[in-house]
Wavefront OBJ file of the C-alpha trace (Angstrom):
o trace
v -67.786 -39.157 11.861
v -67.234 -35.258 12.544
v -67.028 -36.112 16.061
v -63.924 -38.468 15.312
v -62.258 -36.105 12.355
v -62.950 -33.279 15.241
v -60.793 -35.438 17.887
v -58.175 -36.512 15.286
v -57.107 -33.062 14.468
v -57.241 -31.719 18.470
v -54.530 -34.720 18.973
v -52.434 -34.088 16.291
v -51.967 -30.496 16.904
v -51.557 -31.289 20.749
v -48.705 -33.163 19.661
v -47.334 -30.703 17.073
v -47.217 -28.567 20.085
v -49.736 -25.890 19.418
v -50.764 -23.901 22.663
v -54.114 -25.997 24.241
v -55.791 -22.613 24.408
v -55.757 -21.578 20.599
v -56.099 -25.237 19.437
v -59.619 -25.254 21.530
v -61.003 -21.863 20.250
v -59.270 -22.664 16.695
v -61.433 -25.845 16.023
v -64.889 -24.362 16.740
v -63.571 -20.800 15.049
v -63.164 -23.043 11.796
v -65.740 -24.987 11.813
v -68.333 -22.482 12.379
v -66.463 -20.343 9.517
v -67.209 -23.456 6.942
v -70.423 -24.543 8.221
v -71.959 -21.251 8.961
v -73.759 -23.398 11.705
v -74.104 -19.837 14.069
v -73.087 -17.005 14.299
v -69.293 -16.637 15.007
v -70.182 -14.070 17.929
v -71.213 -17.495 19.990
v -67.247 -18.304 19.831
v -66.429 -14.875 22.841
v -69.979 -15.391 24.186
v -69.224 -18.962 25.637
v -65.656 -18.285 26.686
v -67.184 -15.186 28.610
v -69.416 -18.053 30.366
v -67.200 -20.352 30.900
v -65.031 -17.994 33.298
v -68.538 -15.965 34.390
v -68.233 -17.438 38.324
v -66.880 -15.776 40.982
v -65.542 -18.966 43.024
v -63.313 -18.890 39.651
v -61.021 -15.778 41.283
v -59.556 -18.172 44.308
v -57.043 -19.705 41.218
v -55.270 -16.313 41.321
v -55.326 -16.358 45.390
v -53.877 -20.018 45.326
v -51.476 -19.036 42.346
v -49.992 -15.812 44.521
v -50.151 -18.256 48.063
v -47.132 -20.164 46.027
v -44.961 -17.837 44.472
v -45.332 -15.781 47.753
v -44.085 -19.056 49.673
v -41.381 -20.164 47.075
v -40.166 -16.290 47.605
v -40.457 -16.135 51.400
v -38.215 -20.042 51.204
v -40.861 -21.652 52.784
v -40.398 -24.521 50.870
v -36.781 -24.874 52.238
v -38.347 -25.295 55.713
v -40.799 -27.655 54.164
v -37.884 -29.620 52.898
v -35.767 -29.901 56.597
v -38.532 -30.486 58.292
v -39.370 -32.982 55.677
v -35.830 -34.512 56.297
v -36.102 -34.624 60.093
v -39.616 -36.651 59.855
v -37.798 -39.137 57.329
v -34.600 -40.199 59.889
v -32.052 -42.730 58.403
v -34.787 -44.687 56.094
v -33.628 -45.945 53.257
v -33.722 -43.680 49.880
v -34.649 -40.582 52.597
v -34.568 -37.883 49.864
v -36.981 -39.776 47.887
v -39.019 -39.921 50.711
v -39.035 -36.443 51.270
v -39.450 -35.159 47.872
v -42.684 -37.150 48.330
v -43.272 -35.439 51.809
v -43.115 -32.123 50.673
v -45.226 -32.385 47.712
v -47.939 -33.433 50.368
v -47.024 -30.217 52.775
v -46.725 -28.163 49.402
v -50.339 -29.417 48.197
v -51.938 -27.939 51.036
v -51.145 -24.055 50.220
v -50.860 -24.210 46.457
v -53.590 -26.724 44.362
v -51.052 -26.884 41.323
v -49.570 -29.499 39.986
v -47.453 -27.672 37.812
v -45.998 -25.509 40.485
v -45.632 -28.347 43.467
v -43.232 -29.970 40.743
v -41.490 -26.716 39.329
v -40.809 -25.616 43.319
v -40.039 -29.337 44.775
v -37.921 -30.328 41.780
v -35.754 -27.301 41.885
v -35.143 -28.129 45.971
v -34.895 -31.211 45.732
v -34.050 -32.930 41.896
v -30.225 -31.045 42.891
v -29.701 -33.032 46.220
v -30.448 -36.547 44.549
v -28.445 -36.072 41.831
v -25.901 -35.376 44.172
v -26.649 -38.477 46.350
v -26.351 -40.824 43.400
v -30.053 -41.503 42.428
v -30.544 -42.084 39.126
v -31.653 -38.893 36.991
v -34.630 -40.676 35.704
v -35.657 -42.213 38.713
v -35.181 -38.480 40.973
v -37.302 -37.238 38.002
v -40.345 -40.197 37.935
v -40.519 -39.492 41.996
v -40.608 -35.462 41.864
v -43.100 -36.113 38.160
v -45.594 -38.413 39.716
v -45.183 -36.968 43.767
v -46.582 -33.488 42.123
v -50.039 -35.163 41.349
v -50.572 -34.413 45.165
v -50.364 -30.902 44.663
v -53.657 -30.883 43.095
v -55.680 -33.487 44.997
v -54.988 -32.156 48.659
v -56.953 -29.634 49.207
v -56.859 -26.389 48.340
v -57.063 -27.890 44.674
v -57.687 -25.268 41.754
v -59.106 -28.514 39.554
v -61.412 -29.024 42.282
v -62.800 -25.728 42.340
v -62.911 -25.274 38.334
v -65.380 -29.122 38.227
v -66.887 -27.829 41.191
v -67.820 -24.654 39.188
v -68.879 -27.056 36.270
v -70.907 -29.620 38.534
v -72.342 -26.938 41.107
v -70.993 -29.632 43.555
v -69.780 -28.106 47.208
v -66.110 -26.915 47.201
v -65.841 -27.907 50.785
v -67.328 -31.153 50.397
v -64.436 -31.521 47.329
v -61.974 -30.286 49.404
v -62.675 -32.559 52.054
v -62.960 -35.635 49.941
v -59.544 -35.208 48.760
v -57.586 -35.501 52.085
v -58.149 -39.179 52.907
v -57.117 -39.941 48.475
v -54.159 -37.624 48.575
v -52.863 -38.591 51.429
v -52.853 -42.420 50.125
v -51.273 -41.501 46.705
v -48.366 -40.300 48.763
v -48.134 -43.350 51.083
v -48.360 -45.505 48.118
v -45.795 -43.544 46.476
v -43.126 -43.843 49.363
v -44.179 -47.800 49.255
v -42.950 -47.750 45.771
v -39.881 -45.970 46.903
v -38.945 -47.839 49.554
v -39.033 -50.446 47.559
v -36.881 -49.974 44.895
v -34.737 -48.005 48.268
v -33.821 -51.636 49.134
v -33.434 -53.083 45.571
v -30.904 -50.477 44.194
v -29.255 -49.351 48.151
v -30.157 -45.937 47.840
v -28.552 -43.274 50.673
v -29.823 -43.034 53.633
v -28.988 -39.938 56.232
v -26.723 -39.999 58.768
v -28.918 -38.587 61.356
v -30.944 -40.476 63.085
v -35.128 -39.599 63.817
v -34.745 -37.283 67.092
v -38.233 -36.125 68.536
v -36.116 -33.061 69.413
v -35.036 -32.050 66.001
v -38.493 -32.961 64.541
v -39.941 -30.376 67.261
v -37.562 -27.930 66.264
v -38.418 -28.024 62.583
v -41.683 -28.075 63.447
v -41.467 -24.547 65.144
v -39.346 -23.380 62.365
v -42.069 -24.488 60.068
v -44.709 -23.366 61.844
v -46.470 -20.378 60.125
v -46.260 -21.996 57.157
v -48.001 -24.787 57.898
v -50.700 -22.392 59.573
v -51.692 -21.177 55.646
v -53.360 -24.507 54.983
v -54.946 -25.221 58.509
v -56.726 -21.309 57.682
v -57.336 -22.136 54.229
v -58.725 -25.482 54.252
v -60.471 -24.992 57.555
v -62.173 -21.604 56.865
v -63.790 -23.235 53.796
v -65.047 -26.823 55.252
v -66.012 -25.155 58.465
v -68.017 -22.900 56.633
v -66.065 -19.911 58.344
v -65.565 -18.494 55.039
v -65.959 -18.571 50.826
v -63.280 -20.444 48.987
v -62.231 -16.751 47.220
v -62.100 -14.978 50.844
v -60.279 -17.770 52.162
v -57.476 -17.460 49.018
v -57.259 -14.147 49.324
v -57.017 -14.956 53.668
v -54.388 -17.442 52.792
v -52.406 -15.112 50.467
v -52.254 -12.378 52.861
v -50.838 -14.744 55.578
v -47.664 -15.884 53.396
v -47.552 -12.749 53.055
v -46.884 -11.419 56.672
v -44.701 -14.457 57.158
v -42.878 -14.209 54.613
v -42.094 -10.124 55.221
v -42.348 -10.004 58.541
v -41.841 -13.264 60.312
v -39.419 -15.290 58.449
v -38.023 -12.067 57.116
v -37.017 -13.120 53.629
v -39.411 -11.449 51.616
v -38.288 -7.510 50.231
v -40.682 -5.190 49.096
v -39.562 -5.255 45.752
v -39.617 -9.316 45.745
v -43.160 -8.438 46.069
v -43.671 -7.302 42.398
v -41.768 -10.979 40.957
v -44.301 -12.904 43.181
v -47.402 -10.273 41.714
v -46.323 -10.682 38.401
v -45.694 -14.867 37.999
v -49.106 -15.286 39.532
v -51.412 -13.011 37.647
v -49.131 -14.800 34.694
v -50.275 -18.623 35.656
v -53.183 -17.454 36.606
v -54.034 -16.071 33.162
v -52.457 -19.295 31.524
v -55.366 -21.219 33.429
v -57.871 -18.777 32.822
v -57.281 -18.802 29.054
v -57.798 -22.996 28.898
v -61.195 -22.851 31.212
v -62.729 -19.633 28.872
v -61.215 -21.751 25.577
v -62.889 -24.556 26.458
v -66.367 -23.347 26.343
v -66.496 -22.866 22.698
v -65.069 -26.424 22.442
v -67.557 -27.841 24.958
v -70.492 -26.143 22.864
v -68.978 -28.243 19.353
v -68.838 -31.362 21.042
v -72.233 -31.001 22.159
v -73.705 -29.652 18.765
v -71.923 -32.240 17.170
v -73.532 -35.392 19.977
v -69.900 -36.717 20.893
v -70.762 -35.898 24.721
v -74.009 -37.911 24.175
v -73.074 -40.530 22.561
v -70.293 -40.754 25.496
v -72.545 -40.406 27.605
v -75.003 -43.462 26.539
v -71.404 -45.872 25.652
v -70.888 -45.921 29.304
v -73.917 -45.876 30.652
v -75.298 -49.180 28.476
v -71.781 -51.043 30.236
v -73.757 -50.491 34.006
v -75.245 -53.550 34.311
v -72.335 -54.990 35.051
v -70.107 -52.730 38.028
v -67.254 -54.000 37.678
v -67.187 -53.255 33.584
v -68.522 -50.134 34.184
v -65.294 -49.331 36.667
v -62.867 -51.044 34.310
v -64.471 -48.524 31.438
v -64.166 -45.533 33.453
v -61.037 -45.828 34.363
v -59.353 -46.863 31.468
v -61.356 -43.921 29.578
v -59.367 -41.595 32.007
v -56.179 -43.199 31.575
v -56.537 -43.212 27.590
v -57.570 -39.653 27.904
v -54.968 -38.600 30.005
v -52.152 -39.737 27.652
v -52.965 -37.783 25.115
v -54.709 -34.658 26.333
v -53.893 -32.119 29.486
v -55.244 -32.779 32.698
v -56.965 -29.300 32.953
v -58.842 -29.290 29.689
v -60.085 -33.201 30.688
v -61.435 -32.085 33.573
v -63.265 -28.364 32.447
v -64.766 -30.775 29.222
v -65.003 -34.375 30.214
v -64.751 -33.918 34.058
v -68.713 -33.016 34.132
v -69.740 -35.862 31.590
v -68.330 -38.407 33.716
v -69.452 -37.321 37.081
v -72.738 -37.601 35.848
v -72.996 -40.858 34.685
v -71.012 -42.103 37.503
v -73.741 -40.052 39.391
v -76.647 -42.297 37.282
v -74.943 -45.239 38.064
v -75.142 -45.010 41.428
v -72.098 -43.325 42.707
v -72.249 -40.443 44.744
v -71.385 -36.918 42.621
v -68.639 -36.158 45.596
v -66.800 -39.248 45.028
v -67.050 -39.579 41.560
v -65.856 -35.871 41.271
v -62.585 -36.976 43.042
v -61.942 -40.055 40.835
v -62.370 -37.620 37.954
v -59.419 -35.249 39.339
v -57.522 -38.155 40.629
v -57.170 -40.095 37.544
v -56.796 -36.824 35.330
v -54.161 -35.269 37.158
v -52.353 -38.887 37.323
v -52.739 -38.158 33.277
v -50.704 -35.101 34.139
v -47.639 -37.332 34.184
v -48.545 -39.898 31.997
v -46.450 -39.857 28.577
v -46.610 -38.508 26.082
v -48.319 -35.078 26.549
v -48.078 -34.677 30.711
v -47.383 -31.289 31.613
v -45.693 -33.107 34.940
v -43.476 -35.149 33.074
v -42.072 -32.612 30.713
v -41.318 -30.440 33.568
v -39.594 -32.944 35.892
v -37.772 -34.484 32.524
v -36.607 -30.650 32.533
v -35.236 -30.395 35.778
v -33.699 -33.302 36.130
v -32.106 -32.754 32.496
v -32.678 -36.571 31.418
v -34.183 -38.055 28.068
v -38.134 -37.990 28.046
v -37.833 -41.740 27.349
v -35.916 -42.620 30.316
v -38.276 -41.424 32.623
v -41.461 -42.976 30.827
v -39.884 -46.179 31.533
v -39.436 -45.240 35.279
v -42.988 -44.097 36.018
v -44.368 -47.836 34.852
v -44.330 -48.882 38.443
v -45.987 -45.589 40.101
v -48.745 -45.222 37.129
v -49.789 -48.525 37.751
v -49.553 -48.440 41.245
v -51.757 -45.046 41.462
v -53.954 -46.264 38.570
v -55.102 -49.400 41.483
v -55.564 -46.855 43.872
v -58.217 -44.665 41.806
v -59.502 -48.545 41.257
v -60.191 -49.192 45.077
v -60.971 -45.487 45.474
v -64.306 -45.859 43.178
v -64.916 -49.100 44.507
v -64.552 -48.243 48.017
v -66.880 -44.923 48.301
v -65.815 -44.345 52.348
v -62.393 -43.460 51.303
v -63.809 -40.474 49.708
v -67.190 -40.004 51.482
v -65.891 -40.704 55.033
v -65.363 -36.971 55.811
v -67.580 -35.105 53.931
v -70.157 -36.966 55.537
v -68.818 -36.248 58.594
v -68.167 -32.500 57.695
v -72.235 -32.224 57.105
v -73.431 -34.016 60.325
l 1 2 3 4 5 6 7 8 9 10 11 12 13 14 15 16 17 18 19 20 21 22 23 24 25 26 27 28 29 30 31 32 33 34 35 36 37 38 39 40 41 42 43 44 45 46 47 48 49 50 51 52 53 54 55 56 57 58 59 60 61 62 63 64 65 66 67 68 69 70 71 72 73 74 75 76 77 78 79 80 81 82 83 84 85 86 87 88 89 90 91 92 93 94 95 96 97 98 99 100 101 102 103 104 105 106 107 108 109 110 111 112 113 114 115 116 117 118 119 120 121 122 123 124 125 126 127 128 129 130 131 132 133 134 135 136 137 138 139 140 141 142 143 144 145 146 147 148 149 150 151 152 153 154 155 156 157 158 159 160 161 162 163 164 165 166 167 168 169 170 171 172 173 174 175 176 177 178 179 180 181 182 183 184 185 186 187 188 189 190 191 192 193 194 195 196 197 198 199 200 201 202 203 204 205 206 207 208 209 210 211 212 213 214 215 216 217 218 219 220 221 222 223 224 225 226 227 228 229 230 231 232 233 234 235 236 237 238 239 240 241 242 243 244 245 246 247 248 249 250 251 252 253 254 255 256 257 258 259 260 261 262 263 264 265 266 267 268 269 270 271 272 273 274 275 276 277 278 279 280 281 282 283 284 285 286 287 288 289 290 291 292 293 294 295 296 297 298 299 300 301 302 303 304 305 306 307 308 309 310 311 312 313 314 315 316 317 318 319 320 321 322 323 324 325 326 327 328 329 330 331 332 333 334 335 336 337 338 339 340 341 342 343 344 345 346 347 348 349 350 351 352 353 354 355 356 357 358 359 360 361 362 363 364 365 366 367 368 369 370 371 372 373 374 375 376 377 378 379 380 381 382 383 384 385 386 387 388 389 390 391 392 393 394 395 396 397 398 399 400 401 402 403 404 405 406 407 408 409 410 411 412 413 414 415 416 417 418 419 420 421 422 423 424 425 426 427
């Protein structure tokens, strides 16, 4: 019963709109204060644990790696080189708002900035082009759930801090998975390309131009090849190859591309040690609430619901996944995976799953929750951007959410898809 009265009041002030990190260290503050359970001293004790891991500092590597990129308008290369892959296919600019979420995911790991950046390019030119507002907004919303599944990921490497699962084996489980939310994405697109007669460029594919924005493009497509492949070759620790990868957009962006001042420098400093606090304050707030949960059995008695539903697979999939999706509409990605993330890797892991893959459904189906309605951080944002009714573009992510919701379906069920190359990665 407290575990339900507990959960009640964490939703209603979620939707109130109380910040996530005081509503997490406000509930155990309060009930410790009435119950006199322990000492209040436990309350800065856990959150000093929960953020007690080194790995942890990468966040504000990844975090700077973006803003230093969004300064340095790498993202604008992104986009035309984007546009050149794309040709005259139908709905193009839908296309490659998809595109560059994927090229974005591989130097930032947020979901929050792949949509703020890729919106702000690209939200402007299909408004122009006649897509619909809540359409442009559903695309750039539910296209930003890349950013945090291709690796680098900063949700990977906060459950793989939780889990003591490999970051490298995370990070290369999420390729093949990322890489099919965005195909299934533009098949969604394309779709609804031909239905409604959406634009299509006047340029056709060239191999030439494509090579051309490739070159243009090319140092900034080098940050993830060093990033990703210091850390699963084992070249390098996921915090030396941040700060590796941080350093590189640097010296592009100042002295290669040439659009990066000095004093742009201290904008770029000063948004990401700002993010990166806003994440850091939800991962320390959480401990406290992790510790009530489990003094108060609600992580156990998840823990034995799902697992008494294994003797039948296919239940036990169903469960899981509509678990996630329930979660996800009503409470942020980030704080589902630092609290629930571990829970249900393990009893994936007791059923029979391996911990790699069932780490990635976890962070799939979470950050899908991340533009879910009502509470997704994604779909506020993009709503923003695209300055259309909240409502509007609920109804317009019904076809992607259930699309990507099959996806994580077939991604449990089918382990290779995730296993494939981390398997590889340790022969």
């Amino acid at each position: 019963m407290e575990s339900i009265i507990l959960l009640v009041v964490l939703l209603l002030l979620i939707l109130l709109g109380a910040p996530i990190g005081f509503i997490l260290i406000l509930i155990p503050f309060v009930y410790i204060l009435f119950t006199d359970a322990v000492p209040l001293v436990l309350i800065p004790s856990q959150m000093f644990n929960a953020i007690d891991s080194v790995p942890l500092t990468a966040i504000a590597f990844f975090m700077l790696t973006g803003e230093l990129m969004t300064s340095a308008t790498i993202t604008d290369r992104l986009v035309a080189l984007s546009r050149a892959l794309i040709g005259r296919i139908r709905g193009g600019l839908a296309q490659v708002n998809v595109l560059v979420s994927m090229f974005f995911a591989g130097m930032n790991g947020s979901v929050v900035a792949d949509t703020a950046t890729v919106g702000a390019l690209v939200l402007p030119a299909m408004k122009k082009a006649g897509y619909p507002a809540a359409f442009s907004a559903a695309v750039t919303g539910v296209s930003s759930t890349i950013g945090g599944i291709i690796p680098p990921s900063i949700m990977m490497i906060v459950l793989a801090n939780s889990t003591e699962i490999s970051i490298a084996a995370l990070f290369a489980a999420g390729i093949v998975p990322g890489v099919l939310i965005g195909i299934t994405i533009m098949i969604i697109n394309h779709y609804f390309a031909i239905k409604y007669n959406f634009e299509r460029s006047d340029e056709p594919f060239s191999i030439r131009r494509a090579g051309k924005e490739l070159y243009r493009s090319s140092f900034a497509l080098l940050i993830p090849l060093v990033l990703v492949g210091s850390v699963m070759g084992g070249v390098a620790s996921v915090v030396e190859a941040g700060a590796i990868t941080a350093m590189v957009a640097l010296f592009t962006g100042v002295f290669v591309y040439r659009t990066i001042k000095w004093k742009d420098c201290t904008g770029a400093f000063r948004r990401a040690f700002r993010n990166s606090a806003m994440v850091f304050i939800i991962i320390a707030a959480s401990g406290p609430f992790s510790w009530l949960l489990t003094s108060l059995g609600a992580i156990g008695d998840l823990e034995q619901w799902l697992l008494s539903l294994t003797e039948s697979p296919i239940i036990f999939i169903l469960a899981v996944i509509l678990f996630i999706f329930l979660l996800g509409t009503v409470m942020d990605s980030a704080v589902n995976i630092i609290i629930v993330g571990p829970v249900l890797v393990n009893v994936m892991a007791q059923a029979g799953f391996p911990e790699v893959q069932a780490a990635i459904v976890v962070i799939v189906g979470f950050l899908i929750g991340s533009v879910t309605p009502p509470v997704g951080v994604a779909y506020f944002t993009a709503a923003t951007i695209a300055q259309v009714r909240l409502e509007k573009v609920a109804i317009a992510l019904i076809p992607y959410l259930v699309g990507l919701f099959l996806l994580l379906f077939f991604i449990l069920v089918v382990p290779e898809l995730t296993m494939f190359l981390p398997n590889l990665l340790s022969n």
